[in-house]
C-alpha positions in Angstrom: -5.2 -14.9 -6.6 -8.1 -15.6 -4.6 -10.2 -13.2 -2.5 -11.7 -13.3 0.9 -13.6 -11.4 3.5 -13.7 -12.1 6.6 -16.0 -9.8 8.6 -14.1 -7.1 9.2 -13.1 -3.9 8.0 -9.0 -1.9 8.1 -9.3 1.8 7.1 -7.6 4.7 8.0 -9.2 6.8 10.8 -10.9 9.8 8.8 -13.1 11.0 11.5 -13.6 12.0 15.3 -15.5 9.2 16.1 -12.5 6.5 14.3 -9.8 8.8 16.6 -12.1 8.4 19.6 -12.2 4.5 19.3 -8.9 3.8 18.3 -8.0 5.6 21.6 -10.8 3.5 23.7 -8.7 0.0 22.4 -5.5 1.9 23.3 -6.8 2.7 26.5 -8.0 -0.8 27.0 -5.1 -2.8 25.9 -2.7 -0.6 27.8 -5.0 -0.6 31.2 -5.2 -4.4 31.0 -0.8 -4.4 31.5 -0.9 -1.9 34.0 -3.7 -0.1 34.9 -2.2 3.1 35.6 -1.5 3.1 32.1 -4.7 3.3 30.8 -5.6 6.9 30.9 -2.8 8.3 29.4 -3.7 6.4 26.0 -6.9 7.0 26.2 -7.1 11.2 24.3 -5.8 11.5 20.7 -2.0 12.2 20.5 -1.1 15.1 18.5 1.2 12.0 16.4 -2.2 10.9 15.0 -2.8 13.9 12.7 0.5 14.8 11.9 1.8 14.7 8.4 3.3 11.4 7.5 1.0 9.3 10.3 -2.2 7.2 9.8 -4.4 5.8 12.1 -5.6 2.3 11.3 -9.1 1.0 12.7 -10.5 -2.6 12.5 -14.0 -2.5 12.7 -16.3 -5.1 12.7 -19.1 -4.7 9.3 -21.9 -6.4 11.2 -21.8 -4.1 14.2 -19.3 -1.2 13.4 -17.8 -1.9 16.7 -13.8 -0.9 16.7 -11.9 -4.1 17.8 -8.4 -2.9 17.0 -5.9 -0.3 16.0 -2.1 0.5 14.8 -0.5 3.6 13.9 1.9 3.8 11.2 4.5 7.1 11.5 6.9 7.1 8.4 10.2 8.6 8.8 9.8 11.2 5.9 8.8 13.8 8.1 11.1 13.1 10.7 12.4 10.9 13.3 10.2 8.0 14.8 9.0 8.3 17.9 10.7 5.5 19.2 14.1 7.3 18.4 13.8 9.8 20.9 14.8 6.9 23.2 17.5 5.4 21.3 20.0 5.5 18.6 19.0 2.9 15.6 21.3 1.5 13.5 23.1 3.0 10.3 21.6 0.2 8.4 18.3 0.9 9.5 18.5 4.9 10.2 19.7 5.6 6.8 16.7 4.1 5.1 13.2 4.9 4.6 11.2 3.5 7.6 8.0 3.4 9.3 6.9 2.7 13.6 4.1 0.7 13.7 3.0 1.5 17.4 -0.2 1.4 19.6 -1.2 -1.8 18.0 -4.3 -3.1 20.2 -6.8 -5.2 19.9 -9.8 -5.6 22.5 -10.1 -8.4 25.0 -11.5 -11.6 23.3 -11.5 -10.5 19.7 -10.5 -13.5 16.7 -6.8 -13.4 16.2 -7.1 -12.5 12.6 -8.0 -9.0 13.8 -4.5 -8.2 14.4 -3.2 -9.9 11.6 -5.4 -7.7 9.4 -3.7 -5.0 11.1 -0.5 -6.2 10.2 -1.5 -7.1 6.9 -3.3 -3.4 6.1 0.5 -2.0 7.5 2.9 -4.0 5.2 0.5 -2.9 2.5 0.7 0.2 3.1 4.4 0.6 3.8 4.7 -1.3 0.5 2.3 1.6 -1.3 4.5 4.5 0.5 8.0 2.9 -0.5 9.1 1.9 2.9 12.3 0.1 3.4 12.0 -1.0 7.1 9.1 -1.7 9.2 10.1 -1.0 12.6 7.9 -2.2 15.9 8.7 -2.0 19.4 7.4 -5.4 21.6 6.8 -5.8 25.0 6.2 -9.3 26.0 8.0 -12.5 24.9 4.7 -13.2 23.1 4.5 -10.3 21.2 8.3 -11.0 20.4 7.5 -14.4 18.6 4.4 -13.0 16.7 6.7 -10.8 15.0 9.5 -13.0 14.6 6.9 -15.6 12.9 6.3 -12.9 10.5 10.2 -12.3 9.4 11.0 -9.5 12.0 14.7 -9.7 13.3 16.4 -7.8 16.2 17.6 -4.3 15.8 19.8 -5.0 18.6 21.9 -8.1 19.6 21.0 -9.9 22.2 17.3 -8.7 22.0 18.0 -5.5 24.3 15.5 -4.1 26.0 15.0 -0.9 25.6 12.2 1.4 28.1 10.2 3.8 25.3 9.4 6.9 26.6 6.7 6.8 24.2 5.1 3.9 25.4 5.1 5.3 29.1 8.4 4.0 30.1 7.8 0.4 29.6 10.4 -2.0 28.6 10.5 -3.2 24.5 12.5 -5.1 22.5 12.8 -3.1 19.0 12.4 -5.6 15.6 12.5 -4.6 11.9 10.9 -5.9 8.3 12.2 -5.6 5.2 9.5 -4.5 3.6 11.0 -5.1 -0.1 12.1 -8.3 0.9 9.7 -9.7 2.7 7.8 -11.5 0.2 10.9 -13.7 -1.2 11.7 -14.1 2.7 8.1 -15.7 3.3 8.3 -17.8 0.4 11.7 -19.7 1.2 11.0 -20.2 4.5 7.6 -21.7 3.3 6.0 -19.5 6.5 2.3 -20.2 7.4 1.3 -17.0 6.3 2.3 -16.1 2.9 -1.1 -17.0 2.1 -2.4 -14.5 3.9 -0.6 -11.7 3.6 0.4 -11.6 -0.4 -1.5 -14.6 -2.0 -5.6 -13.2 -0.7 -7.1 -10.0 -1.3 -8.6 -9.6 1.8 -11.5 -7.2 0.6 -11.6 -6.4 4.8 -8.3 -4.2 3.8 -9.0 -1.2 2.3 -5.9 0.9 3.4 -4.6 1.6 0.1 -7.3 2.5 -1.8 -8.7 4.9 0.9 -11.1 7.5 1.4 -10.1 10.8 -0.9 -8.9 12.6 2.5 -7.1 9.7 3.6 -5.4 8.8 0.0 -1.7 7.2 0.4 0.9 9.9 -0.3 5.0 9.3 -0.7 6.7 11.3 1.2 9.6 13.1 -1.1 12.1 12.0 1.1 10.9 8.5 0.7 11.2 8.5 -3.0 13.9 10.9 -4.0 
């Protein structure tokens, strides 16, 4: 396997100042769809220090700046946030999953930022035993970013669904098997099983974090 780096660097938020930026690229991101948006994502949510919720940050190593962010809640400590404005189904609510939410990435910054972000989340649902990735989109592009990566619909027809969680706007909701995911990649040949299980990207270091940050498995989650 061979390894790369790329300039960046995925950890989990440990400090004030990682929680203060992650917020500024929320805020950002958000402001740029709807400017009215912007200051509510712009203060730490109480979500991103509670139990069974991380806080990823891409920074980049040559200037520390913080050019992108995702939150990953597992469902071990209770429902998604996503679920207060819908009913998932069995085959997915019965199942250890995780909400990968308030992915954003600043204006102008490489595409492979995100996919780091991506890549440090399917890593680390893979470390905490989730089943199901589970990630709300809100634009047609967004829609066929994840598809390219193996998400499918939760819902038929691609229903869109407002998330009170994400101010009310419209998403479409899309799943990963997590376990699966792999031997998906690999028969469909996609572009990025490369990336994502054939390089150790030495910019992802999500797993083997920071002693306050370490991964821990929910009970629920491996019962």
């Amino acid at each position: 396997m061979q390894t790369s780096t790329l300039g960046f660097l995925v950890r989990l938020a440990s400090s004030e100042q990682d929680f203060r930026d992650a917020c500024a690229v929320r805020a950002a991101a958000y402001g740029h769809h709807d400017a009215a948006l912007g200051p509510q994502f712009a203060e730490v949510e109480p979500l991103d220090r509670a139990e069974g919720t991380v806080v990823l940050v891409c920074r980049d190593q040559a200037t520390g700046e913080c050019l992108g962010t995702a939150r990953i809640q597992v469902s071990g400590f209770g429902p998604l946030t996503l679920e207060s404005s819908l009913r998932l189904p069995e085959w997915l609510a019965n199942r250890p999953r995780a909400q990968i939410s308030r992915l954003a990435v600043v204006a102008g910054a490489s595409n492979v930022v995100k996919l780091l972000l991506m890549k440090a989340s399917y890593q680390y649902c893979l470390a905490t035993q989730v089943r199901w990735m589970v990630i709300g989109a809100r634009s047609a592009a967004l829609i066929r970013n994840y598809r390219s990566l193996g998400f499918k619909d939760v819902f038929e027809g691609g229903e869109w669904v407002p998330l009170a969680s994400a101010g009310g706007l419209p998403h479409q909701i899309l799943a990963l098997d997590v376990a699966g995911a792999k031997e998906a990649w690999q028969a469909t040949k996609n572009r990025l099983l490369g990336f994502m299980t054939e390089t150790v990207h030495a910019d992802v270091q999500v797993v083997a974090a920071n002693d306050d940050n370490a991964v821990t498995r929910p009970a629920a989650l491996v019962a």
